[in-house]
TORPA-4810 file (N, C-alpha, C, O; in nm, 3 decimals):
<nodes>
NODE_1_16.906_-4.664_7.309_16.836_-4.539_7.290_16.754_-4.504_7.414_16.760_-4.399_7.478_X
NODE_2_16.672_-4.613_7.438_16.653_-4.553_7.601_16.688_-4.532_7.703_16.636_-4.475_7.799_X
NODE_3_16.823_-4.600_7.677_16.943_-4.575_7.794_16.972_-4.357_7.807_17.001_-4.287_7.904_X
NODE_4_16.947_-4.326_7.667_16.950_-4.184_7.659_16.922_-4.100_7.682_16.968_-3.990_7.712_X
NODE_5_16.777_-4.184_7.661_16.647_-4.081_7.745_16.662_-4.066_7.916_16.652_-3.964_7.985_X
NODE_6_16.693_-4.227_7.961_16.636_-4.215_8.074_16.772_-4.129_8.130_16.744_-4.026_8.190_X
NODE_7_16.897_-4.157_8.119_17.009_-4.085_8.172_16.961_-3.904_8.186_16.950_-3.819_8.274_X
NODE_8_16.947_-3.913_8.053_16.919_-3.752_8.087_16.816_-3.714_8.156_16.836_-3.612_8.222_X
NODE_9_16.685_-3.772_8.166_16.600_-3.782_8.266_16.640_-3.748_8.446_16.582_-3.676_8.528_X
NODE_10_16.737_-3.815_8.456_16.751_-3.903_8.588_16.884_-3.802_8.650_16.921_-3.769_8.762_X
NODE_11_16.925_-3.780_8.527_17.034_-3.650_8.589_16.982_-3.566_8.630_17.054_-3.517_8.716_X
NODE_12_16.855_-3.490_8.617_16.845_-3.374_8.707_16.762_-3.401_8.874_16.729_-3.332_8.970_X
NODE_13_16.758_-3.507_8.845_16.709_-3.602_8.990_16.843_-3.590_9.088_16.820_-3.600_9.208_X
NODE_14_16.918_-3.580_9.065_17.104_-3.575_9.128_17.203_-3.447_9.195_17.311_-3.434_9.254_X
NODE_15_17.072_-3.352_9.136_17.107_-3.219_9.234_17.154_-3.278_9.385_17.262_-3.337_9.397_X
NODE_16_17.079_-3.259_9.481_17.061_-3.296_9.586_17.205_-3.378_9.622_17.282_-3.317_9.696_X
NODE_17_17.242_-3.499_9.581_17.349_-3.588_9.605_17.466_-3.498_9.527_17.558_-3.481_9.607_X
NODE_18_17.489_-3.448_9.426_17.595_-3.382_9.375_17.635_-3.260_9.454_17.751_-3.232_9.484_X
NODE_19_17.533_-3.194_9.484_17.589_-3.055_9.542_17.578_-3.098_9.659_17.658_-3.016_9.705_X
NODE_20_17.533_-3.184_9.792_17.567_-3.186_9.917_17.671_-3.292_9.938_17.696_-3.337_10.050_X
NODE_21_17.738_-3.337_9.814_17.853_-3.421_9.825_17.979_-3.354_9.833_18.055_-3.353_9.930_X
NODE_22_17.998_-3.283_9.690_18.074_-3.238_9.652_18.127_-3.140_9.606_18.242_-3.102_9.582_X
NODE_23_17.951_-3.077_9.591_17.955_-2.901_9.535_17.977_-2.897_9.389_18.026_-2.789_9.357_X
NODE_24_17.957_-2.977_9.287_18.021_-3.007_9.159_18.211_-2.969_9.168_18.286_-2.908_9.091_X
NODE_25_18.228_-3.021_9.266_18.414_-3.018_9.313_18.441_-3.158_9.259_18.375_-3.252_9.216_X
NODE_26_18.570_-3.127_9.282_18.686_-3.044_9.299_18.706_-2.987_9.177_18.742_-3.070_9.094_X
NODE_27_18.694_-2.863_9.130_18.764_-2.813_9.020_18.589_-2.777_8.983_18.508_-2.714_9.052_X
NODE_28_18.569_-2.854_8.827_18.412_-2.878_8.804_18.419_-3.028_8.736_18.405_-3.049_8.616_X
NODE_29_18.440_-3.116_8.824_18.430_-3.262_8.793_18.319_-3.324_8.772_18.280_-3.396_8.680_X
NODE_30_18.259_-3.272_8.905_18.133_-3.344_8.933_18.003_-3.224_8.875_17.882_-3.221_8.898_X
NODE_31_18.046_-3.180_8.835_17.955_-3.070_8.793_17.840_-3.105_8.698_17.870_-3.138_8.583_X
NODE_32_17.698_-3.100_8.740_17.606_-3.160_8.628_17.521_-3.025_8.596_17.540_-2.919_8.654_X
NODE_33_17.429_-3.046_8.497_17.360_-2.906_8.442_17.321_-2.876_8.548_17.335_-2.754_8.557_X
NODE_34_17.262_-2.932_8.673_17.168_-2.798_8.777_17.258_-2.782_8.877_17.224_-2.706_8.968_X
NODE_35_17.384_-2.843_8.883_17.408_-2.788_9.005_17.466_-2.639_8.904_17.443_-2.524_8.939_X
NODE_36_17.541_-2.676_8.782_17.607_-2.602_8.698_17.495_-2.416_8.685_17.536_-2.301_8.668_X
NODE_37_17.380_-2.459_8.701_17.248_-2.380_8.700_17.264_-2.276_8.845_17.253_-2.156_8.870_X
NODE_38_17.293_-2.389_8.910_17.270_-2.333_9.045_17.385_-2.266_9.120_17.380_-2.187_9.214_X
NODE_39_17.483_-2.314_9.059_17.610_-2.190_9.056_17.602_-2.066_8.999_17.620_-1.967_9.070_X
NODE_40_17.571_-2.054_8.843_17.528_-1.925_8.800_17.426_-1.814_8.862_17.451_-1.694_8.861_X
NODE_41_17.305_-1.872_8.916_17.252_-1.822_8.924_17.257_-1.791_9.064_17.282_-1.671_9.078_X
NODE_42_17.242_-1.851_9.172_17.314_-1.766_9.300_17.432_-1.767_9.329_17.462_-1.691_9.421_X
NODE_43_17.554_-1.853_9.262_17.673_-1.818_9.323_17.770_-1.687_9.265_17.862_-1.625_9.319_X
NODE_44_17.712_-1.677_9.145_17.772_-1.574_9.076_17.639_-1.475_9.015_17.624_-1.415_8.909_X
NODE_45_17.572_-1.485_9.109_17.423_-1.376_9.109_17.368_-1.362_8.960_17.341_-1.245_8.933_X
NODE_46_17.346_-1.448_8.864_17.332_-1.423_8.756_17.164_-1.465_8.744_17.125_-1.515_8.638_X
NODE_47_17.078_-1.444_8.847_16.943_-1.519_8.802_16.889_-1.482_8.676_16.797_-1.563_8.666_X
NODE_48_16.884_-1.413_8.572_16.823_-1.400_8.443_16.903_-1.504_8.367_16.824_-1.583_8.315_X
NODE_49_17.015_-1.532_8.342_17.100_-1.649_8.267_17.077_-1.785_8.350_17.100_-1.886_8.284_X
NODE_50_17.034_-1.805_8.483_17.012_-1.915_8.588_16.860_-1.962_8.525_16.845_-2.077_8.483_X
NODE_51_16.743_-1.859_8.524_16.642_-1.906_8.465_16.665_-1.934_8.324_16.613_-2.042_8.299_X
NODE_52_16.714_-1.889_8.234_16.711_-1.914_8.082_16.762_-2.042_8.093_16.678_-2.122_8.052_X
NODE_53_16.856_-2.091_8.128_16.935_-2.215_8.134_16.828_-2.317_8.201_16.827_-2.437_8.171_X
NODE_54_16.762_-2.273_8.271_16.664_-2.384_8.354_16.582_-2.408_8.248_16.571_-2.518_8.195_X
NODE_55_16.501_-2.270_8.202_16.405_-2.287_8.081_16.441_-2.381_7.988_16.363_-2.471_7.960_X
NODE_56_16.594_-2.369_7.913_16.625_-2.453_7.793_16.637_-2.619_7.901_16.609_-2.731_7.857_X
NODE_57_16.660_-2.604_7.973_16.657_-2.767_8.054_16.556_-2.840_8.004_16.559_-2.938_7.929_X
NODE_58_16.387_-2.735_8.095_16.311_-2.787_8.126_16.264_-2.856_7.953_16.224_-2.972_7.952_X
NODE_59_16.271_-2.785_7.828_16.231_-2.818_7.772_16.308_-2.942_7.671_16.248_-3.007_7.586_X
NODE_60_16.431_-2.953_7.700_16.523_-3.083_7.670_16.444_-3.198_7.745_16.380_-3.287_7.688_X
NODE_61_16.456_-3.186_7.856_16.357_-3.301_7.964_16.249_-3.322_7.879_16.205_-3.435_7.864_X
NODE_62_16.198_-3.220_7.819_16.014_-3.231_7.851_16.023_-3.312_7.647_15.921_-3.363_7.600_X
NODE_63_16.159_-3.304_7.562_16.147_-3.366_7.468_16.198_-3.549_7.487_16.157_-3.638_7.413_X
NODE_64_16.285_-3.565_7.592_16.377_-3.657_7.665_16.247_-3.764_7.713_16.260_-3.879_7.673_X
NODE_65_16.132_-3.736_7.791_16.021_-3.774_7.836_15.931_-3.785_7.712_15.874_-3.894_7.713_X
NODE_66_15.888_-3.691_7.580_15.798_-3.735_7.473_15.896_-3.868_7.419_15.866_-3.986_7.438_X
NODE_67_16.036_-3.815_7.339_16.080_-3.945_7.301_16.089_-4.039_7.358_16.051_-4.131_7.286_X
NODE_68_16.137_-4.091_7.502_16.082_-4.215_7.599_15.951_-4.306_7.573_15.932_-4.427_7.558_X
NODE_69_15.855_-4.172_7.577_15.730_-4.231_7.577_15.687_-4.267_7.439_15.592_-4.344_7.429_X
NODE_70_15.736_-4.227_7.347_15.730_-4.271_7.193_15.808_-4.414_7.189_15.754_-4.504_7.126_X
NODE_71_15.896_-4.432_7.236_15.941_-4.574_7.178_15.903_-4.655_7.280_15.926_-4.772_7.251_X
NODE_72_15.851_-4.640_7.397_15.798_-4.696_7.475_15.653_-4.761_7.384_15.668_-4.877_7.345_X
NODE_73_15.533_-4.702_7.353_15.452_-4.759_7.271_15.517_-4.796_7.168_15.471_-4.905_7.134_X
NODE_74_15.611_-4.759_7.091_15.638_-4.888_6.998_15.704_-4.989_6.990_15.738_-5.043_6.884_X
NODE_75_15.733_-5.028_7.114_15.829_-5.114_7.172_15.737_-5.191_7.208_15.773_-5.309_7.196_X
NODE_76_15.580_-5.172_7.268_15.459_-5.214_7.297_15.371_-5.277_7.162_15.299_-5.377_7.155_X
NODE_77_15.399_-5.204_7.088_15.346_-5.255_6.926_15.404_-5.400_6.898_15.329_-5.494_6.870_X
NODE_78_15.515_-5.411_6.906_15.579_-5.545_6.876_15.557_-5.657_6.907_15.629_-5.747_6.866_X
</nodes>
């Protein structure tokens, strides 16, 4: 279970290495949510659907980081 959290965590840390690797190429292989973000929104000029998509991110993360930190103290309880 924390393997869950932290993955999804740690994926948006991977911009950077995904898109100056590969561009989420060949095809959309390598394609992860921000580079996937970051195509919509400047490659196909869509910034109002580029921010909404960031928005619903930020707040997946920001539940991804409470649950972490929840079983983290009760993992500490034990």
């Amino acid at each position: 279970m924390i393997d869950l959290f932290l993955i999804t965590i740690w994926t948006f840390g991977y911009f950077t290495f995904v898109f100056g690797l590969t561009g989420g190429g060949p095809g959309r292989a390598t394609e992860i949510a921000p580079v996937f973000i970051y195509n919509e929104a400047f490659g196909l000029y869509k910034i109002g659907y580029g921010a909404a998509i960031s928005f619903i991110m930020t707040i997946v993360v920001a539940m991804a980081c409470i649950g972490y930190l929840i079983l983290l103290r009760r993992m500490e309880r034990v």
